[in-house]
Each structure stands twice: as structure tokens, then as C-alpha cells.
DRENPA-3360 file (N, C-alpha, C; in nm, 2 decimals, always signed):
BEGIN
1 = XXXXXXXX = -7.25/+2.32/+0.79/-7.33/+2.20/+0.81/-7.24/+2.09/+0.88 ~ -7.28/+2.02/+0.98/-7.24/+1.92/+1.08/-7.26/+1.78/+1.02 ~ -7.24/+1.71/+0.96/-7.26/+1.59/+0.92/-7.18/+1.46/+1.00 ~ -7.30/+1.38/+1.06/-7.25/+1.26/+1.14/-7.20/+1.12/+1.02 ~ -7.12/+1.05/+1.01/-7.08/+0.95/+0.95/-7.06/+0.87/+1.00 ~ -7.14/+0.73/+1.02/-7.11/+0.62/+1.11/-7.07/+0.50/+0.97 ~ -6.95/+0.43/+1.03/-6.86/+0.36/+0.98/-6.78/+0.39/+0.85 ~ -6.73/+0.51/+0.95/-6.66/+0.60/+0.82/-6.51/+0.56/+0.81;
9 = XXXXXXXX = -6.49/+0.47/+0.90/-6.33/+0.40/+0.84/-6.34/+0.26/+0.71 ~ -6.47/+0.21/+0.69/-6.45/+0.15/+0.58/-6.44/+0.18/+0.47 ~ -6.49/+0.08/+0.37/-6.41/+0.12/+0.26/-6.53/+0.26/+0.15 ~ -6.61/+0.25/+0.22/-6.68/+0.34/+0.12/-6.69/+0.45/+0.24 ~ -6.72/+0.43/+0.38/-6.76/+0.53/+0.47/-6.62/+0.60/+0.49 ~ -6.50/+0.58/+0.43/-6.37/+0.63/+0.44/-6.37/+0.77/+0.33 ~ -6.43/+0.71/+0.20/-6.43/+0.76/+0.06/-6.53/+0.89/+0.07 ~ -6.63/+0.85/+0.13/-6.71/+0.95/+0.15/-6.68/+1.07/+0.27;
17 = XXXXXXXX = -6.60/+1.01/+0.36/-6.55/+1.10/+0.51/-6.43/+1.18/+0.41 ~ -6.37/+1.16/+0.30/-6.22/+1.25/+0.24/-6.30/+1.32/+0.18 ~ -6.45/+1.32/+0.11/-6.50/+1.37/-0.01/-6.60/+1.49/+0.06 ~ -6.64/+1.44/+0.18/-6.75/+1.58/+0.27/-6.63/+1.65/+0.35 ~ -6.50/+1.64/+0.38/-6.38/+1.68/+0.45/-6.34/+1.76/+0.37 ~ -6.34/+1.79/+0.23/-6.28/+1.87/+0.13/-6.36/+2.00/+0.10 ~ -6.48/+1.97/+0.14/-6.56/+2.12/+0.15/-6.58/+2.18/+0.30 ~ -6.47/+2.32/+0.32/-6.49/+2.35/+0.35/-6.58/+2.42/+0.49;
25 = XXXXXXXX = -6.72/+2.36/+0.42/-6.82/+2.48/+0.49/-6.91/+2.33/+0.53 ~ -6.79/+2.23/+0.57/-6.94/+2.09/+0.63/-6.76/+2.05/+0.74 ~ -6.86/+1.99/+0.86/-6.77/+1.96/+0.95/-6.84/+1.84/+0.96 ~ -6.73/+1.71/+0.94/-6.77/+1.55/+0.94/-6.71/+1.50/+1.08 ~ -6.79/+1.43/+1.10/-6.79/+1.35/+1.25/-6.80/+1.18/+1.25 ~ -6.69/+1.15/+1.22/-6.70/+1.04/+1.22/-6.70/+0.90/+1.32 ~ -6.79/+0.84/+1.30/-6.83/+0.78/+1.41/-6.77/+0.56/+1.38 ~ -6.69/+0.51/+1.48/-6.68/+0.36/+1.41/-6.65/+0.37/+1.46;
33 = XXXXXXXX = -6.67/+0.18/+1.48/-6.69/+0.07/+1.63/-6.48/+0.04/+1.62 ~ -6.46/+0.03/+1.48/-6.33/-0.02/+1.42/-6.30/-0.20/+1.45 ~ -6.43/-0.26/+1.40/-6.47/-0.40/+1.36/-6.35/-0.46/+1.24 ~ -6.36/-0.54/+1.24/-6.26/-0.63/+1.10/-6.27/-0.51/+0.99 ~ -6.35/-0.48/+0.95/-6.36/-0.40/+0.81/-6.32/-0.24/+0.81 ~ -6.28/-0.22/+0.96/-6.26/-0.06/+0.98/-6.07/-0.06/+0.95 ~ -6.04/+0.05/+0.90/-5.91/+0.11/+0.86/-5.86/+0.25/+0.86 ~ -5.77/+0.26/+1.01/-5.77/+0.39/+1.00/-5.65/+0.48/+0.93;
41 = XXXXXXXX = -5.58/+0.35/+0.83/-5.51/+0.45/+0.76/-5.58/+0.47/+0.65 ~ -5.69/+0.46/+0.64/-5.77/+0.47/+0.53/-5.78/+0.64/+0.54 ~ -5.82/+0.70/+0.62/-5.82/+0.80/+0.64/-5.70/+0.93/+0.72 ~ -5.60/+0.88/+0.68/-5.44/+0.93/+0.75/-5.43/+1.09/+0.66 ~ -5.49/+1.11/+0.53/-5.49/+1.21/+0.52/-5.57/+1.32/+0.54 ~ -5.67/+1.28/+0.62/-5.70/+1.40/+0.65/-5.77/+1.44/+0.79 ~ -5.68/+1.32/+0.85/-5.71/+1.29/+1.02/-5.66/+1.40/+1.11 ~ -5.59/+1.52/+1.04/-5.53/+1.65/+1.09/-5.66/+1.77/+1.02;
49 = XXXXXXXX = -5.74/+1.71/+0.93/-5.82/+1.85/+0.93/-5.90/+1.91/+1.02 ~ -5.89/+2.06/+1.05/-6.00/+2.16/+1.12/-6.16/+2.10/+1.13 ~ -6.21/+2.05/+1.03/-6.32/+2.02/+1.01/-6.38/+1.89/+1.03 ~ -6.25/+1.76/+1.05/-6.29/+1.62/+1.06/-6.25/+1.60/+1.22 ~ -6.30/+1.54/+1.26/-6.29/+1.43/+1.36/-6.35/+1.30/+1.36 ~ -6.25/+1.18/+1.48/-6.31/+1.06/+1.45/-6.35/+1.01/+1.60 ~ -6.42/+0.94/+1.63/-6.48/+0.89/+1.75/-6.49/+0.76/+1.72 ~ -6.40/+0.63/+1.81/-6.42/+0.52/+1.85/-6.51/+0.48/+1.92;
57 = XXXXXXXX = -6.69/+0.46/+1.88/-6.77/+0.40/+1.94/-6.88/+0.32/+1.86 ~ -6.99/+0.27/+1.96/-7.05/+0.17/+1.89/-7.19/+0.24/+1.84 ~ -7.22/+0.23/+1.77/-7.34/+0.33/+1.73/-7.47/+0.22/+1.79 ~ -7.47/+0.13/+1.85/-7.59/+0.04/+1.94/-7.57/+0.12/+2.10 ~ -7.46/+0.17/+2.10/-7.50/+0.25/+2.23/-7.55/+0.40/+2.17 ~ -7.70/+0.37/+2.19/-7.79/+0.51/+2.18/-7.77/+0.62/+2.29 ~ -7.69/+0.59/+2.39/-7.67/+0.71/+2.51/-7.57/+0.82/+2.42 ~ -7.50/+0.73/+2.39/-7.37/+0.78/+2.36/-7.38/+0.79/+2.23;
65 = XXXXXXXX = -7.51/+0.79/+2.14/-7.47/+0.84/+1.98/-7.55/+0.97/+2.02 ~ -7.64/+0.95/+2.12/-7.72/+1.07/+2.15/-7.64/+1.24/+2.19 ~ -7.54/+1.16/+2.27/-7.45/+1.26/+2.32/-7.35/+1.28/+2.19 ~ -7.33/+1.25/+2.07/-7.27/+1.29/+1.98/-7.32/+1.36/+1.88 ~ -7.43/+1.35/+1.90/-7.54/+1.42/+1.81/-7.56/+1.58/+1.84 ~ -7.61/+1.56/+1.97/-7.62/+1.74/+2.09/-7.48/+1.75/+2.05 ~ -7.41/+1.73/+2.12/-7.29/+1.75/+2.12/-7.19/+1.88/+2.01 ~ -7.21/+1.84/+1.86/-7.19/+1.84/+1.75/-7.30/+1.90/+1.67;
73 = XXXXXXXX = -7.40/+1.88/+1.79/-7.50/+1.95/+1.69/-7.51/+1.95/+1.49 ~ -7.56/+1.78/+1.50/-7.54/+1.75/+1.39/-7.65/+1.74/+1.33 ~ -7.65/+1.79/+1.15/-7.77/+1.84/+1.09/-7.79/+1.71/+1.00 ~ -7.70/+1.62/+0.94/-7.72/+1.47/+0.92/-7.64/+1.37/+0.91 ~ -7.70/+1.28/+0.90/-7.65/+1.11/+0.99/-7.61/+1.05/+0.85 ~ -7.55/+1.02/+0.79/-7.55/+0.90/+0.67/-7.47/+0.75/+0.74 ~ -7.56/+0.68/+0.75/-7.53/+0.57/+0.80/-7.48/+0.45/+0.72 ~ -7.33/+0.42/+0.76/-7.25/+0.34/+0.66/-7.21/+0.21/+0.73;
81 = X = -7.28/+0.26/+0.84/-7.21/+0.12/+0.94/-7.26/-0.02/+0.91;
% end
């Protein structure tokens, strides 16, 4: 399962990117602008996993959440931003 995460460097979209990162059989895609409230050591441990990646962008550009979506072919969005 592909799961998109937008503003997953804060403080709860951080909590929830370690907690869908730990299983296995879901690949998280994390999506933030990295505004005042974003922290990317929040997520330093597990910014090396197979399964996580992070993308610096703005989720108001629809071209480009579009292309992350095909892309990644992602099955759902939990929107934290």
C-alpha cells in the first residue's frame, strides 16, 4: 500500500510518517512545504528507510501533487498539512 502524507515533518504528521514506516508492507511518501512548524530531525530515524521518502513541496501546487500521486501511484492521501 502507497500512502501519501502531506505535512509529515510536523509534529503529529512526523508521529504518524515513523508509525506507517514500521510496517513493512506500506510505502510512505511524504510530502512538506517545511514552513515554521516543519522539522526534519523529527524524522532522522527513519529518513534511510526502503519504504519512506520525503519530497520538499507545496501541496497548493496541484501540478505537482498530481505528479506525486501517478508517480507513486498512491492508494491514500492523509492530509496533515
Amino acid at each position: 500500500m502507497n500512502i501519501l502524507v502531506t505535512g509529515g515533518e510536523g509534529f503529529i504528521g512526523s508521529a504518524v510518517c515513523r508509525h506507517l514506516a514500521a510496517d513493512p508492507k506500506v510505502n510512505v511518501v511524504n510530502l512538506d512545504k517545511l514552513t515554521y512548524a516543519g522539522n526534519l530531525a523529527s524524522l532522522r530515524q527513519i529518513e534511510n528507510h526502503p519504504n519512506y521518502s520525503f519530497l520538499q513541496a507545496d501541496i497548493c501546487d496541484d501540478t505537482g501533487v498530481l505528479e506525486v500521486l501517478r508517480s507513486n501511484e498512491i492508494d491514500i492521501v492523509m492530509n496533515l498539512a
